[in-house]
mmCIF file of the N, C-alpha and C atoms, coordinates in Angstrom:
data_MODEL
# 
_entry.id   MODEL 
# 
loop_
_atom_site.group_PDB 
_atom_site.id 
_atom_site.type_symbol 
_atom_site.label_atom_id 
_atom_site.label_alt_id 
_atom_site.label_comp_id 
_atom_site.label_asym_id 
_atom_site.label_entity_id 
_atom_site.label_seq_id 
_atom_site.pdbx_PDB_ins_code 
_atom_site.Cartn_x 
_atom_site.Cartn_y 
_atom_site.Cartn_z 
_atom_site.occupancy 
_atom_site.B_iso_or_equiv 
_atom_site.pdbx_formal_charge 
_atom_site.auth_seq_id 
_atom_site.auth_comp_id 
_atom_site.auth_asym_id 
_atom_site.auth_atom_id 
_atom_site.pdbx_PDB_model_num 
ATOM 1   N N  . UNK A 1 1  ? 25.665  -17.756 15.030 1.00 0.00 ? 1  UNK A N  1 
ATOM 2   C CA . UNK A 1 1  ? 24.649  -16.800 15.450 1.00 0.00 ? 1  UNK A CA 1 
ATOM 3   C C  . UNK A 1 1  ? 24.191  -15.968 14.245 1.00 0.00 ? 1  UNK A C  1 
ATOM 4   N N  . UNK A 1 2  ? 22.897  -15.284 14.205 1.00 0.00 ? 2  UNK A N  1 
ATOM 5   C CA . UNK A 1 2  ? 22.275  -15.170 13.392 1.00 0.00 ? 2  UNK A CA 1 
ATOM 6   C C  . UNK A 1 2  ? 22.877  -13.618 13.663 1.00 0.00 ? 2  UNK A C  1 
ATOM 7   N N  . UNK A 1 3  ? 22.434  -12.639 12.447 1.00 0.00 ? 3  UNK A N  1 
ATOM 8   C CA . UNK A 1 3  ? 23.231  -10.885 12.441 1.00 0.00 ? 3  UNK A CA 1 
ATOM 9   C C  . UNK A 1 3  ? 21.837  -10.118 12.757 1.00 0.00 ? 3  UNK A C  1 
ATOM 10  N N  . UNK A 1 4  ? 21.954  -8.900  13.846 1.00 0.00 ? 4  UNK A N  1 
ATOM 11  C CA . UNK A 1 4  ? 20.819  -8.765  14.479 1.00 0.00 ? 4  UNK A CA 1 
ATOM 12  C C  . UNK A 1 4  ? 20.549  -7.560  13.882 1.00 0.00 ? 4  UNK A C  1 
ATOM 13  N N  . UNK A 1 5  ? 19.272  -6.505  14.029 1.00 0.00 ? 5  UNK A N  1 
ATOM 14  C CA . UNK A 1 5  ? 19.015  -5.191  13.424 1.00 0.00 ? 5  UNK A CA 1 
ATOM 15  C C  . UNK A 1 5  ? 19.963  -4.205  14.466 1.00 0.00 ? 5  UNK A C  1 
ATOM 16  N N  . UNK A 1 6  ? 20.419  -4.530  15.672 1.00 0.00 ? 6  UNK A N  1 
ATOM 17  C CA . UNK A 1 6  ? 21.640  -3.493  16.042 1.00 0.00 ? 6  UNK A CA 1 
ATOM 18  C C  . UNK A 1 6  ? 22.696  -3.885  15.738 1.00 0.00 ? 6  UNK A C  1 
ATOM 19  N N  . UNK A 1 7  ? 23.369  -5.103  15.322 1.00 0.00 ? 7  UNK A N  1 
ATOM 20  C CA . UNK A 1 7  ? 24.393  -5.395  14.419 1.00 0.00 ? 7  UNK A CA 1 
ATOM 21  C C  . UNK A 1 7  ? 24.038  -4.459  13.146 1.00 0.00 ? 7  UNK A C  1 
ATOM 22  N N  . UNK A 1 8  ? 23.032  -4.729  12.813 1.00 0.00 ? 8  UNK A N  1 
ATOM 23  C CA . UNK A 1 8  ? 23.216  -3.758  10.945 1.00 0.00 ? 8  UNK A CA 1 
ATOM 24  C C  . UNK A 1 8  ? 23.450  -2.725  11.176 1.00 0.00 ? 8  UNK A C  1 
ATOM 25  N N  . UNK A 1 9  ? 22.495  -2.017  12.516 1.00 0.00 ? 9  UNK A N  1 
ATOM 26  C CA . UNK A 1 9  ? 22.606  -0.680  12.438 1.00 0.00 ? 9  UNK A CA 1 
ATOM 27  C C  . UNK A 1 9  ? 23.837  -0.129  12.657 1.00 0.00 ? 9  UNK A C  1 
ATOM 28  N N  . UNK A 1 10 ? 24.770  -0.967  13.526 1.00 0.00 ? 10 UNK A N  1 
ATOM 29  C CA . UNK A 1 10 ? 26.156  -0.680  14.094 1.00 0.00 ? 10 UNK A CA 1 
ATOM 30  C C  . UNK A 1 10 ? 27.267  -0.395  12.844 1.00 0.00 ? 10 UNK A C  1 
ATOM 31  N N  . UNK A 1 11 ? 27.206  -1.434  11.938 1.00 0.00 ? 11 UNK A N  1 
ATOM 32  C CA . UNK A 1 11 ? 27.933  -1.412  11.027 1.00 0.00 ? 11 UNK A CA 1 
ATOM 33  C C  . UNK A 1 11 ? 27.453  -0.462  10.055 1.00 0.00 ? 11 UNK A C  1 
ATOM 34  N N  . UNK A 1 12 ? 26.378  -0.148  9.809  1.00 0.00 ? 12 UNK A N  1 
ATOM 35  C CA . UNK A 1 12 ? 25.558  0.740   8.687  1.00 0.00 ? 12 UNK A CA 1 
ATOM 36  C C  . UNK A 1 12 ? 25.900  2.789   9.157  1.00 0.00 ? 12 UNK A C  1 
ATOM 37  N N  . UNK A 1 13 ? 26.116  2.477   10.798 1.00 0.00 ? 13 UNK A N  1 
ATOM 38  C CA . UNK A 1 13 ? 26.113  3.709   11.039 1.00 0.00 ? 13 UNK A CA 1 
ATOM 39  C C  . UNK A 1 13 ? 24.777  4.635   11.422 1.00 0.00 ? 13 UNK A C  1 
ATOM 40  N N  . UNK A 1 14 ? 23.688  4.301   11.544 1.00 0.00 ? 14 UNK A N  1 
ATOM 41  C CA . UNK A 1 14 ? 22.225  4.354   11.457 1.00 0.00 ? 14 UNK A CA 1 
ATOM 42  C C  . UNK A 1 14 ? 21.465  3.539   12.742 1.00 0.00 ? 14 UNK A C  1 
ATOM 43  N N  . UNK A 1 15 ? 20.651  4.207   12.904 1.00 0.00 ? 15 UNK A N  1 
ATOM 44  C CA . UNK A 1 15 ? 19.437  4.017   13.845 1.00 0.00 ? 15 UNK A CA 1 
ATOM 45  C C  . UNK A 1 15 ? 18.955  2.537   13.509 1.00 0.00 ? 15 UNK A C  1 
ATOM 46  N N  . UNK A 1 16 ? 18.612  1.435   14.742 1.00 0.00 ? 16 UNK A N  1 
ATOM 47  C CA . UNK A 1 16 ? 17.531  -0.047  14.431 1.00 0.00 ? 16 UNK A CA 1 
ATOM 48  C C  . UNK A 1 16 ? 16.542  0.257   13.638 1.00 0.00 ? 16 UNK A C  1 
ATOM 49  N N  . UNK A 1 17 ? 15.829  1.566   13.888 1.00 0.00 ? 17 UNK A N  1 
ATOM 50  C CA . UNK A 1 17 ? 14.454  2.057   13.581 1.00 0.00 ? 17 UNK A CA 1 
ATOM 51  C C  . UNK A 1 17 ? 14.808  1.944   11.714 1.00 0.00 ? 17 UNK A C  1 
ATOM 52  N N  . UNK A 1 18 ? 15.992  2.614   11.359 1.00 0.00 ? 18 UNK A N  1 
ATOM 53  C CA . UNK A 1 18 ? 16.461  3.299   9.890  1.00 0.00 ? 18 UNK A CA 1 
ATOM 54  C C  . UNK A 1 18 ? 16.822  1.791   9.218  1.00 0.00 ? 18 UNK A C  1 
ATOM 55  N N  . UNK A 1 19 ? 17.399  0.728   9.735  1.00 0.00 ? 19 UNK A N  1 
ATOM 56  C CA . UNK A 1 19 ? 17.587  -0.789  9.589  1.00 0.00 ? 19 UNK A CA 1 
ATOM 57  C C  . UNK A 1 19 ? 16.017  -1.200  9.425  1.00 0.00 ? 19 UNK A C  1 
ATOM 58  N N  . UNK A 1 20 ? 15.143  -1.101  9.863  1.00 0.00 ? 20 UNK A N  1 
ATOM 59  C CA . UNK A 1 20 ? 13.412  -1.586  9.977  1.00 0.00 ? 20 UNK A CA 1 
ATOM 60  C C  . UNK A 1 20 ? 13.038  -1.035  8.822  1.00 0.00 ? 20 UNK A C  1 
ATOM 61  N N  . UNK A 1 21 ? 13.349  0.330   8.739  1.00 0.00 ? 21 UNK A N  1 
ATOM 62  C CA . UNK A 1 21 ? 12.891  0.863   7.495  1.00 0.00 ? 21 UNK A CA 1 
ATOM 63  C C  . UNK A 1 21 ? 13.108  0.760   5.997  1.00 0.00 ? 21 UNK A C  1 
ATOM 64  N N  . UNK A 1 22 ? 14.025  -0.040  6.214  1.00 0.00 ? 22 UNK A N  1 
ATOM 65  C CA . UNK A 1 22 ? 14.522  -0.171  4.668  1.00 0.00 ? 22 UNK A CA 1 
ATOM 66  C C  . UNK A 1 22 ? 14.617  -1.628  4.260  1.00 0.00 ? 22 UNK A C  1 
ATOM 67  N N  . UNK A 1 23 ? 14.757  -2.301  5.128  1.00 0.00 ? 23 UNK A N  1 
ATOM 68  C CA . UNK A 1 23 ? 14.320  -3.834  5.534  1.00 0.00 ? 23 UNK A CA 1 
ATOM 69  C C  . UNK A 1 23 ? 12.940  -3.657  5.042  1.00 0.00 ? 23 UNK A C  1 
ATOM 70  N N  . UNK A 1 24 ? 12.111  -3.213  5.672  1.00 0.00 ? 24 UNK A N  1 
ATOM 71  C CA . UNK A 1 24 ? 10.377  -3.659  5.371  1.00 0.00 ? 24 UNK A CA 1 
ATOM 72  C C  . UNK A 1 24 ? 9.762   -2.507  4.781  1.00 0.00 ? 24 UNK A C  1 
ATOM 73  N N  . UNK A 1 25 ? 10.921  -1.587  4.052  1.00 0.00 ? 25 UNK A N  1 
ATOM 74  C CA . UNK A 1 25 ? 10.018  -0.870  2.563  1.00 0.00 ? 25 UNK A CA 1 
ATOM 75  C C  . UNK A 1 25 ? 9.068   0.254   3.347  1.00 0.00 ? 25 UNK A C  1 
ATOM 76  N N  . UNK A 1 26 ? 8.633   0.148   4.248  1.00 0.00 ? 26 UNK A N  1 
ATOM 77  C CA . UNK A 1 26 ? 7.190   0.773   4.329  1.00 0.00 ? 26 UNK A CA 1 
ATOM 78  C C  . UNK A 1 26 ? 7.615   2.789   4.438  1.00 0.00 ? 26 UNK A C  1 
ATOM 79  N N  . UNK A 1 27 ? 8.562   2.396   4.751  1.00 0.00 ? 27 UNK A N  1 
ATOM 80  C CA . UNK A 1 27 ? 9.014   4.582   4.738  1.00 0.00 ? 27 UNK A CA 1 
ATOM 81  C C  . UNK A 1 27 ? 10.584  4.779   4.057  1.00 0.00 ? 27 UNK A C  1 
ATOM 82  N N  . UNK A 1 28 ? 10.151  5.960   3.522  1.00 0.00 ? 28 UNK A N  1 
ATOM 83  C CA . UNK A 1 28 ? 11.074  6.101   2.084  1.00 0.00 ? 28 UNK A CA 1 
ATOM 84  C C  . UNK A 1 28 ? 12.300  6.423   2.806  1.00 0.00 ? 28 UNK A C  1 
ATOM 85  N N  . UNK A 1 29 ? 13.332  6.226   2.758  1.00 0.00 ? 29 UNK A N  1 
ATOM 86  C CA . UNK A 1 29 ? 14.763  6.266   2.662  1.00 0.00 ? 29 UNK A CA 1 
ATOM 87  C C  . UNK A 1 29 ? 15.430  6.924   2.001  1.00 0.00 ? 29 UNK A C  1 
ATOM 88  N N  . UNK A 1 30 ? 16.472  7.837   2.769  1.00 0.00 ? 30 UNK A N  1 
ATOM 89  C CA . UNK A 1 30 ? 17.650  8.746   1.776  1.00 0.00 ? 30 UNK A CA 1 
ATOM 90  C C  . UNK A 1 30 ? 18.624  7.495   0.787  1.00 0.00 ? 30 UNK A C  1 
ATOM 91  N N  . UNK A 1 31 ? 18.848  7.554   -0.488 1.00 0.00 ? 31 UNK A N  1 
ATOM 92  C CA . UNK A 1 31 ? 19.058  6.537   -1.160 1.00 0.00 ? 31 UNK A CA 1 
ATOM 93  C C  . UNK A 1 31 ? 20.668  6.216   -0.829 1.00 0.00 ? 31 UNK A C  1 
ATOM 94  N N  . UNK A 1 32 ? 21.597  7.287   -0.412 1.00 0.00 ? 32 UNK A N  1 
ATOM 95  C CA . UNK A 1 32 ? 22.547  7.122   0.336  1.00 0.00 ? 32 UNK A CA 1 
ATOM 96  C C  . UNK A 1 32 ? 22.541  5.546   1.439  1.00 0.00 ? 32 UNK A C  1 
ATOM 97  N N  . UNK A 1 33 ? 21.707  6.042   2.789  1.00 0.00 ? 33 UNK A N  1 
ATOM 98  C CA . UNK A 1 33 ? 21.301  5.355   3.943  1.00 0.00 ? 33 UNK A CA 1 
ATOM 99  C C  . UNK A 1 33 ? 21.249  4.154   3.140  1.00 0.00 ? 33 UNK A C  1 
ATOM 100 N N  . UNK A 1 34 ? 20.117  3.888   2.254  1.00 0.00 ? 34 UNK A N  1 
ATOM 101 C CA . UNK A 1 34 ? 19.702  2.844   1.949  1.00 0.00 ? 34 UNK A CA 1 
ATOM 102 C C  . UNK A 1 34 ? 20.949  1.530   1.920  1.00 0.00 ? 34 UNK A C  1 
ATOM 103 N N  . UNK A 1 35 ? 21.510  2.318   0.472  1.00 0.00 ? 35 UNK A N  1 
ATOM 104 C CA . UNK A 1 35 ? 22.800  2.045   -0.038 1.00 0.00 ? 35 UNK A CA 1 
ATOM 105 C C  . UNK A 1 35 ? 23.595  1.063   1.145  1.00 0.00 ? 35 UNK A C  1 
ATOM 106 N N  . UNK A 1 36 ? 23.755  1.804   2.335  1.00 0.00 ? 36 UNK A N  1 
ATOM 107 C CA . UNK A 1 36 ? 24.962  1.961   3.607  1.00 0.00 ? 36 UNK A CA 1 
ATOM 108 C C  . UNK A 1 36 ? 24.054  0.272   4.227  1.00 0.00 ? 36 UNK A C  1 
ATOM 109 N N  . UNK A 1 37 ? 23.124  0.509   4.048  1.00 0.00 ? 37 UNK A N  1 
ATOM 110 C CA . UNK A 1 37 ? 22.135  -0.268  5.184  1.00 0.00 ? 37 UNK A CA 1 
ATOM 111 C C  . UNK A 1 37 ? 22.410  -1.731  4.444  1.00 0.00 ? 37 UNK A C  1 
ATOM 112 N N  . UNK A 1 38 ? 21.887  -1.426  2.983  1.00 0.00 ? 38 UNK A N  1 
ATOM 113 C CA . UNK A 1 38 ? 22.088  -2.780  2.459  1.00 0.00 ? 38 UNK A CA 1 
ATOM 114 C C  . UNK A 1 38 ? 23.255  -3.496  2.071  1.00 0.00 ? 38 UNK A C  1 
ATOM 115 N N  . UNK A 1 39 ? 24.280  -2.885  2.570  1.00 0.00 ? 39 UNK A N  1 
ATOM 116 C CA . UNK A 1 39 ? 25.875  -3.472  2.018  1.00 0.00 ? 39 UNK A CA 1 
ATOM 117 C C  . UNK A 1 39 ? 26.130  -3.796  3.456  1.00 0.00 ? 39 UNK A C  1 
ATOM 118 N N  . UNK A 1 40 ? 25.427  -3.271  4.365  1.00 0.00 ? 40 UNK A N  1 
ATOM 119 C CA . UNK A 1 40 ? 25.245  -4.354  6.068  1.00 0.00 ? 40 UNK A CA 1 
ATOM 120 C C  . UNK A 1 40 ? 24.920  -5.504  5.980  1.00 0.00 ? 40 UNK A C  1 
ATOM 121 N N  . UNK A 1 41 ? 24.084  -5.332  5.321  1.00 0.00 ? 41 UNK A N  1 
ATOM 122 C CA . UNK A 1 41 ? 22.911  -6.463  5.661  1.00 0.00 ? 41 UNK A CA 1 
ATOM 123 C C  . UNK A 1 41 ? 23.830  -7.582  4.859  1.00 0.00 ? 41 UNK A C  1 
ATOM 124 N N  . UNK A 1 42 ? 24.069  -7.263  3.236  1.00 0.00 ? 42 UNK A N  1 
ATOM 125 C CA . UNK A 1 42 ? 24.930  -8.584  2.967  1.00 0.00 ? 42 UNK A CA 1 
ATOM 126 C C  . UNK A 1 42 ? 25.569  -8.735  3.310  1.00 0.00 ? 42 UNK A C  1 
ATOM 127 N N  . UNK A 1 43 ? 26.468  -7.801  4.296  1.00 0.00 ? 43 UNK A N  1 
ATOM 128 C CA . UNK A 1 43 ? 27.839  -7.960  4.861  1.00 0.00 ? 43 UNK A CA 1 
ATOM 129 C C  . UNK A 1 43 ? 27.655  -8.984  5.475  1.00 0.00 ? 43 UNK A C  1 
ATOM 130 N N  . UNK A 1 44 ? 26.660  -8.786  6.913  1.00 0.00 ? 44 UNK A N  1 
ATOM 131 C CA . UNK A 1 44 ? 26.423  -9.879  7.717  1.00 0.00 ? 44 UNK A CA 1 
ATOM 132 C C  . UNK A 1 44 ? 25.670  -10.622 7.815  1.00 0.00 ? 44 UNK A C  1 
ATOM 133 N N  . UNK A 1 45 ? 24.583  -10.952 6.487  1.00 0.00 ? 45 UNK A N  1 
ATOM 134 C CA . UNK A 1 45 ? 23.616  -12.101 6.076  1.00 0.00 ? 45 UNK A CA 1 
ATOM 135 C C  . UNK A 1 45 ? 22.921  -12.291 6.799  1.00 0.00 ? 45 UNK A C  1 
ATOM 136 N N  . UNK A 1 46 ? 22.199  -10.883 7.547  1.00 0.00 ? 46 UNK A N  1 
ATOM 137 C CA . UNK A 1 46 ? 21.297  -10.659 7.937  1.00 0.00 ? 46 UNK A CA 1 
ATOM 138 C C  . UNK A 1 46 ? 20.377  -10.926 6.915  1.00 0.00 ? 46 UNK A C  1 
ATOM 139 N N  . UNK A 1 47 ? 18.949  -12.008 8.030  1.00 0.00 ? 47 UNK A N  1 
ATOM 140 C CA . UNK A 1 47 ? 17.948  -11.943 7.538  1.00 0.00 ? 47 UNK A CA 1 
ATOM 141 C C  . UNK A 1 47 ? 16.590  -11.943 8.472  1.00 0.00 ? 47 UNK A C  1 
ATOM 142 N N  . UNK A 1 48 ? 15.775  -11.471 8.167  1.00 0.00 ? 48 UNK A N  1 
ATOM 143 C CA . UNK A 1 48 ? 14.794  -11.177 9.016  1.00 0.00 ? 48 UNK A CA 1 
ATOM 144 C C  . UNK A 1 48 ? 14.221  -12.269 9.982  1.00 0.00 ? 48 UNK A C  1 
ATOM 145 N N  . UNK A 1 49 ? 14.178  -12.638 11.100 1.00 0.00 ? 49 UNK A N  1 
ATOM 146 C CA . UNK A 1 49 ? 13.229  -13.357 11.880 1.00 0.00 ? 49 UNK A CA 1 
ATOM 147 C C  . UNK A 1 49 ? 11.968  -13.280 11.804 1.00 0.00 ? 49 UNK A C  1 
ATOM 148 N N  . UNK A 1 50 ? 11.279  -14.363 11.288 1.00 0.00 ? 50 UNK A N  1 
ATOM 149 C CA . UNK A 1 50 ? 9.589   -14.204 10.787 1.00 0.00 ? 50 UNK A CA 1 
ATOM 150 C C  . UNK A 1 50 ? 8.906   -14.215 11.870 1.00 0.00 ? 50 UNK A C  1 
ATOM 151 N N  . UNK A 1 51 ? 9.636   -15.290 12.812 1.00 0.00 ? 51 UNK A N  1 
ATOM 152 C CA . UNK A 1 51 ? 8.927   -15.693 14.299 1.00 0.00 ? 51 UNK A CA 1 
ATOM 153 C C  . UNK A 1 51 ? 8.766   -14.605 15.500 1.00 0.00 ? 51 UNK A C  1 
ATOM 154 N N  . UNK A 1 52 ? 10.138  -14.067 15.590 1.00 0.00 ? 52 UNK A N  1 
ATOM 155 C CA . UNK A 1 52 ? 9.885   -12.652 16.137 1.00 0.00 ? 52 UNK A CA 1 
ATOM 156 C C  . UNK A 1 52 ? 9.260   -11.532 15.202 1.00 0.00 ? 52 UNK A C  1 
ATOM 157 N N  . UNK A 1 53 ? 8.823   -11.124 14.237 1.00 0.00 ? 53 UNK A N  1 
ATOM 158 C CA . UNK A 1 53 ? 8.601   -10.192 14.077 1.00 0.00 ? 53 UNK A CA 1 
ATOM 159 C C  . UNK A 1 53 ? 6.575   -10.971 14.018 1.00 0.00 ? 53 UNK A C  1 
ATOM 160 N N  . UNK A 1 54 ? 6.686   -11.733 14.130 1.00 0.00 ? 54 UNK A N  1 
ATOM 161 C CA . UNK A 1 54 ? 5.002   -12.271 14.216 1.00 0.00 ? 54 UNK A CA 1 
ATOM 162 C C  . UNK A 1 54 ? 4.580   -11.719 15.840 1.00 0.00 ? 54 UNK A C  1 
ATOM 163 N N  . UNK A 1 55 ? 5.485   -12.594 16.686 1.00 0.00 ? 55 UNK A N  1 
ATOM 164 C CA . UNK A 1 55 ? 5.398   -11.821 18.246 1.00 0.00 ? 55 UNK A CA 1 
ATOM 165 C C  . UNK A 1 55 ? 5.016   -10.318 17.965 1.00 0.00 ? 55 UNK A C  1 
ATOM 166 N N  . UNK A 1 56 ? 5.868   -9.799  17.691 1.00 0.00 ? 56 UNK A N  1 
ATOM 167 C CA . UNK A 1 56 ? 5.825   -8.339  17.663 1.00 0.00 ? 56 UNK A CA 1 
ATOM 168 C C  . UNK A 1 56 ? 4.878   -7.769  17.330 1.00 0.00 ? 56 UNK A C  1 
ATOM 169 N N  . UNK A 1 57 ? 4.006   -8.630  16.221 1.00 0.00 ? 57 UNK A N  1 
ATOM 170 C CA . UNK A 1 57 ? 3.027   -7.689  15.705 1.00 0.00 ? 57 UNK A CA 1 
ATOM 171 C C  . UNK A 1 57 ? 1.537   -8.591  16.439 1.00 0.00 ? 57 UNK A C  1 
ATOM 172 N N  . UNK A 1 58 ? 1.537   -9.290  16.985 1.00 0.00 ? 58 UNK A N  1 
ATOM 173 C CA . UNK A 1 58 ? 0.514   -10.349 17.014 1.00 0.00 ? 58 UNK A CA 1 
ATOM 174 C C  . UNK A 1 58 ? -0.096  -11.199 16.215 1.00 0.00 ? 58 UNK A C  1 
ATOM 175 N N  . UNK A 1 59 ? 0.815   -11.206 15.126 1.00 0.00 ? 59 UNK A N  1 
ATOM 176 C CA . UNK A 1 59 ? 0.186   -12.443 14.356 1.00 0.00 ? 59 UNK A CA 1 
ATOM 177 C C  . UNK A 1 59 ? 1.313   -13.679 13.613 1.00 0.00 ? 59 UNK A C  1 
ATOM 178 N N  . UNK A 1 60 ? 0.712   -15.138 13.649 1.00 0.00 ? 60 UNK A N  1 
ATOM 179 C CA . UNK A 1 60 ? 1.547   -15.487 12.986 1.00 0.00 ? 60 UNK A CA 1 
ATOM 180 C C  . UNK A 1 60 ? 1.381   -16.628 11.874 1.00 0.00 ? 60 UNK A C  1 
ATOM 181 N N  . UNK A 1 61 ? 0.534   -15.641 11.001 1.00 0.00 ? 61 UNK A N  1 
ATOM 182 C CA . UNK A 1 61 ? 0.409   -15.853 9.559  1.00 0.00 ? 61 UNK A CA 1 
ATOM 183 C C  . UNK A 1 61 ? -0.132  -17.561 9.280  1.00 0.00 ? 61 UNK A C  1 
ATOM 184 N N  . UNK A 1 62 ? -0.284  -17.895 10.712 1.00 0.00 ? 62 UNK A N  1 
ATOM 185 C CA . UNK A 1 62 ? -0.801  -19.484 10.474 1.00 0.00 ? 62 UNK A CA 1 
ATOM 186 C C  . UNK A 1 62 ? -2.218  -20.092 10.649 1.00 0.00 ? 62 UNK A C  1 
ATOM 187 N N  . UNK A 1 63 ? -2.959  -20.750 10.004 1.00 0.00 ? 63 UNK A N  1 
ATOM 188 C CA . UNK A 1 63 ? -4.258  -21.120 9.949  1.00 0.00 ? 63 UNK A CA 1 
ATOM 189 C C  . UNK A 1 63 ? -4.440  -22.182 10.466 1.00 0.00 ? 63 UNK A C  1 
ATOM 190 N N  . UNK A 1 64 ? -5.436  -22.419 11.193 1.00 0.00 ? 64 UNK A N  1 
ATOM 191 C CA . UNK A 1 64 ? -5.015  -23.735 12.009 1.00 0.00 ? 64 UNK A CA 1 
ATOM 192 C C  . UNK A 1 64 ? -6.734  -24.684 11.461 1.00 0.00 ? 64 UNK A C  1 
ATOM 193 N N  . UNK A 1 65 ? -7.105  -25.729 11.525 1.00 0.00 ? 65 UNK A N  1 
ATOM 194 C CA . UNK A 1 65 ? -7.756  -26.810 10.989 1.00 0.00 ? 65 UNK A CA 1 
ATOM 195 C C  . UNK A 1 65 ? -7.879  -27.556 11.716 1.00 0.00 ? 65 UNK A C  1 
ATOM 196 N N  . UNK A 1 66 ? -9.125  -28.093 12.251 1.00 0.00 ? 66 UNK A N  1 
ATOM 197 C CA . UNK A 1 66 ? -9.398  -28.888 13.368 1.00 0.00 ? 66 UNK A CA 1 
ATOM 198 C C  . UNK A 1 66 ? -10.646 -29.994 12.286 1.00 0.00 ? 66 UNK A C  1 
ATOM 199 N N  . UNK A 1 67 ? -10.050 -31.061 12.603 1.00 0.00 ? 67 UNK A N  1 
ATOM 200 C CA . UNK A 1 67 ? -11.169 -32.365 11.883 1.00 0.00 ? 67 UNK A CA 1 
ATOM 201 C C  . UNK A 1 67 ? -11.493 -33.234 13.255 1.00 0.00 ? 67 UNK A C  1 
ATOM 202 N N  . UNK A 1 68 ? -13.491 -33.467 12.806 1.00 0.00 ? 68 UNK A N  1 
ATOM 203 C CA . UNK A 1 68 ? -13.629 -34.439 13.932 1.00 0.00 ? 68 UNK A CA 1 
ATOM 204 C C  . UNK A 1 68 ? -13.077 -35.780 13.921 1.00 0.00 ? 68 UNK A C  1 
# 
């Protein structure tokens, strides 16, 4: 089984939301947290699901091509 963002957060000590955040960069992080979050993540080789997080957002990054 694959290591989930409430697995990281569990082991990290921290919020899914605080796991999202430092995972995908986009909001700055106490460098502590960070630290905690990313020695999760290798802990449990967590890696991001592309397929769910495409669901999530509505898109999934694929171009599609139709020939007559």
């Amino acid at each position: 089984m694959r290591a989930t963002v409430r697995e990281v957060a569990a082991l990290a000590g921290v919020s899914p939301k605080t796991v999202s955040n430092v995972v995908n960069g986009g909001v700055p992080v106490r460098p502590e947290t960070r630290a905690r979050v990313e020695q999760a993540v290798a802990e449990l080789g967590y890696v991001p699901n592309l397929s769910a997080r495409g669901l999530r957002n509505g898109r999934s990054g694929v171009i599609a091509l139709t020939l007559p």
